[in-house]
C-alpha positions in Angstrom: 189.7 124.2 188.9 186.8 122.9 190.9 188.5 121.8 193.3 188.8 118.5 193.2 191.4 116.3 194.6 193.2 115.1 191.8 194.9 112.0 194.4 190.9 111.0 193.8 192.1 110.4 189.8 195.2 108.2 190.0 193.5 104.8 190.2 191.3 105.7 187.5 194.4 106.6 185.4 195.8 103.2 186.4 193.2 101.1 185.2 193.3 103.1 182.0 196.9 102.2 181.7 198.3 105.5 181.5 200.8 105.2 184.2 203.8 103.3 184.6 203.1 100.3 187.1 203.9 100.5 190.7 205.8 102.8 192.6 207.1 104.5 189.4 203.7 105.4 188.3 202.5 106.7 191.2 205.6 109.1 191.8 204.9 110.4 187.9 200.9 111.0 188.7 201.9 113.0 191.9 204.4 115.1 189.8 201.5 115.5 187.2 199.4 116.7 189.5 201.4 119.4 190.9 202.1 120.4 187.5 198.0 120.7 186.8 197.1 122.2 190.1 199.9 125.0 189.4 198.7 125.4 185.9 195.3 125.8 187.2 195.7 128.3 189.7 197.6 130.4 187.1 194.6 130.1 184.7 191.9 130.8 187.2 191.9 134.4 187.1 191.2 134.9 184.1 188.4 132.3 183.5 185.6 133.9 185.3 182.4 135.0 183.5 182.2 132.3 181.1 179.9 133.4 178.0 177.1 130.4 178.2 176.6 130.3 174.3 179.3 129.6 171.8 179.6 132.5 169.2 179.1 131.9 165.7 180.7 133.0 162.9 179.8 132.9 159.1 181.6 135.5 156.6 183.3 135.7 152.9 186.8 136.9 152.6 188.8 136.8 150.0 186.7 134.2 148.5 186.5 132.0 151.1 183.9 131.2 153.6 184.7 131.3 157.2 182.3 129.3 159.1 183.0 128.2 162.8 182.4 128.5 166.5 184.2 130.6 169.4 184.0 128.8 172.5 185.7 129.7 175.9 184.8 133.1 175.8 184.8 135.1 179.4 184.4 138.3 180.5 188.2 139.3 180.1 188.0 138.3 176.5 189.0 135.0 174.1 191.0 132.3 176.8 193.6 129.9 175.1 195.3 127.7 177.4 197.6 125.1 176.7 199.4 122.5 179.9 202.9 122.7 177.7 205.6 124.9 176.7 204.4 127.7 174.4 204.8 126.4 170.4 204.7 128.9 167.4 201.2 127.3 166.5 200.0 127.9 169.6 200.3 131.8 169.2 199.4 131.3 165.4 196.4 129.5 166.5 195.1 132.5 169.0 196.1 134.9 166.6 193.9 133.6 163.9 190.9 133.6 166.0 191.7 136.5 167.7 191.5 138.2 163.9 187.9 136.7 163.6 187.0 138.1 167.2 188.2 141.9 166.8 185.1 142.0 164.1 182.1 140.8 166.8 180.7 143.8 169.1 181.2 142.8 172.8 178.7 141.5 174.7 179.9 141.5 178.4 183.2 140.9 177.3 186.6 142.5 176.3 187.4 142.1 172.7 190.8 140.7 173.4 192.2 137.0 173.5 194.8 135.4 176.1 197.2 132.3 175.4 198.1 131.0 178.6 201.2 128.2 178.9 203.3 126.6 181.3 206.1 129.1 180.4 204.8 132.2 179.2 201.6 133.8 178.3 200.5 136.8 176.1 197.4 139.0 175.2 196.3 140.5 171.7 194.3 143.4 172.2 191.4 144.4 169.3 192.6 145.0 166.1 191.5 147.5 163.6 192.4 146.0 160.1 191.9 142.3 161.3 190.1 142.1 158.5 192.8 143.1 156.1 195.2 141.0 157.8 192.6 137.9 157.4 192.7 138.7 153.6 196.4 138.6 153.4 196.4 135.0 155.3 194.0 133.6 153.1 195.8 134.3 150.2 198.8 132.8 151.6 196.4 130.0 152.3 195.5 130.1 148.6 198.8 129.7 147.3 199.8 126.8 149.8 197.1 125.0 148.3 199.3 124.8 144.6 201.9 124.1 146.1 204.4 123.4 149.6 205.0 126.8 151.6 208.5 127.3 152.9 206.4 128.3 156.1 208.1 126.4 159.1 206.6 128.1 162.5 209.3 127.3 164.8 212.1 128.7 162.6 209.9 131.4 161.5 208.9 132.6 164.5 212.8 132.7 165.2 213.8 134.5 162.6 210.4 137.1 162.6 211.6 138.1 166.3 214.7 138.8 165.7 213.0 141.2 162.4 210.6 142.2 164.7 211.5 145.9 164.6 214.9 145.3 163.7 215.7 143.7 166.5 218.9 141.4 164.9 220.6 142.3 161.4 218.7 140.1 158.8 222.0 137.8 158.5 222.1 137.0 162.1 218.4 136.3 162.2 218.3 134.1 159.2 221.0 132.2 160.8 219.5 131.9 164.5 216.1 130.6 162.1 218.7 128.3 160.5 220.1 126.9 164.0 216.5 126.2 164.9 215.6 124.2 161.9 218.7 122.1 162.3 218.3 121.2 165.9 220.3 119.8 168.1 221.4 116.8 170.1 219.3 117.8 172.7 216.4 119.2 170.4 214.3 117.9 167.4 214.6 120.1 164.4 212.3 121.0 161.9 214.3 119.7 158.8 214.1 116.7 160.2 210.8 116.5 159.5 210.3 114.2 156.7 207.3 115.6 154.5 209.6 118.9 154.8 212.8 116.6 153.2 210.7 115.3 150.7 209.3 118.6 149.7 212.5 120.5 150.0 215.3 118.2 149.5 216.9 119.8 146.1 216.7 123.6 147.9 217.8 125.3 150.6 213.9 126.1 152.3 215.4 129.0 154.4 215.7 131.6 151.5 214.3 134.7 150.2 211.2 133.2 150.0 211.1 131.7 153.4 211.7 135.4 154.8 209.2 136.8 153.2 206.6 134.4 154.3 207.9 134.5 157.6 207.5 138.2 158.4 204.1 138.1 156.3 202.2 136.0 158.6 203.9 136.5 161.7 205.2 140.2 161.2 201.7 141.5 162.2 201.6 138.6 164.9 204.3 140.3 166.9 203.2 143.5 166.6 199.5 143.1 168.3 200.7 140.6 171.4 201.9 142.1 174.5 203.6 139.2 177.1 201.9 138.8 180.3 203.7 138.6 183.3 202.1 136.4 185.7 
């Protein structure tokens, strides 16, 4: 984003040993590169009037103490960016910070936050009851702390959009969540997971439960973010 050759990085790379030797590694850092420099024009935009100072946070909900830093603030609001294919934590992540940021009062910036990936990219503007929506995550929190959650963000955030507004009939998005959990040849699955197996193994993890939790934390999710077309 400076403008840098990024040619200038490859023998710096090599002697690292983070490239392949020879001819192979040098065809895998040029395809990096184009990757980065694409990324980076895409993210430029919306990177300008960088806040100088971190913004600090300290405040009780729920009975817990929230107590952090949010950096990478500009003047079009919170800026998440991520080199990769957009995950379910990656939105969770934004989200969760984006609740904390709809409480602070601008200060030459917009109260909103942007998740920028490779393949898609979204924006959550200000929320009213952040803080009751904070509250209801922290008791979820709470209760994952006695014992396992039958939270699993990749097949939850499969079957909360096809909820989302009633998008799919419950059966059919229950069984798309299922689909994702299982995998494929091709793709990893989350039940594959094995601290989910050990946890799960005597149950089916995709039930009633699972639902509920599902639409709890990522319900409100989907209805605050808007997709960005870029």
């Amino acid at each position: 984003m400076a403008g840098s050759d990024l040619q200038n990085l490859r023998s710096i790379h090599k002697a690292m040993g983070r490239l392949p030797h020879g001819t192979v590694g040098d065809v895998h850092f040029s395809e990096i590169s184009l990757d980065v420099d694409h990324f980076a024009r895409k993210i430029v935009h919306w990177m300008s009037q960088k806040i100088p100072d971190p913004i600090e946070v300290d405040r009780v909900i729920a009975g817990f103490r929230l107590r952090g830093r949010l950096t990478e603030i500009y003047g079009q609001g919170c800026v998440h960016t991520r080199s990769a294919r957009q995950k379910a934590k990656d939105l969770l992540k934004s989200w969760i910070y984006h609740l904390v940021l709809s409480d602070l009062p601008p200060q030459g910036w917009t109260p909103n936050t942007i998740l920028i990936c490779q393949d898609s990219a979204w924006r959550f503007p200000r929320v009213t009851n952040n803080e009751e929506i904070l509250h209801s995550l922290l008791e979820i929190f709470r209760y994952g702390s006695t014992q396992p959650l039958q939270f699993f963000s990749e097949s939850a955030i499969e079957y909360a959009q096809g909820r989302h507004r009633r998008a799919y009939p419950r059966a059919r998005a229950l069984d798309s969540a299922r689909r994702k959990s299982q995998g494929s040849e091709f793709a990893w699955g989350e039940s594959e997971d094995p601290y989910y197996r050990l946890c799960f193994k005597h149950s089916d993890p995709l039930d009633q439960n699972f639902e509920k939790l599902a639409m709890g934390i990522l319900g409100p999710l989907l209805e605050h973010c808007e997709k960005i077309i870029m």
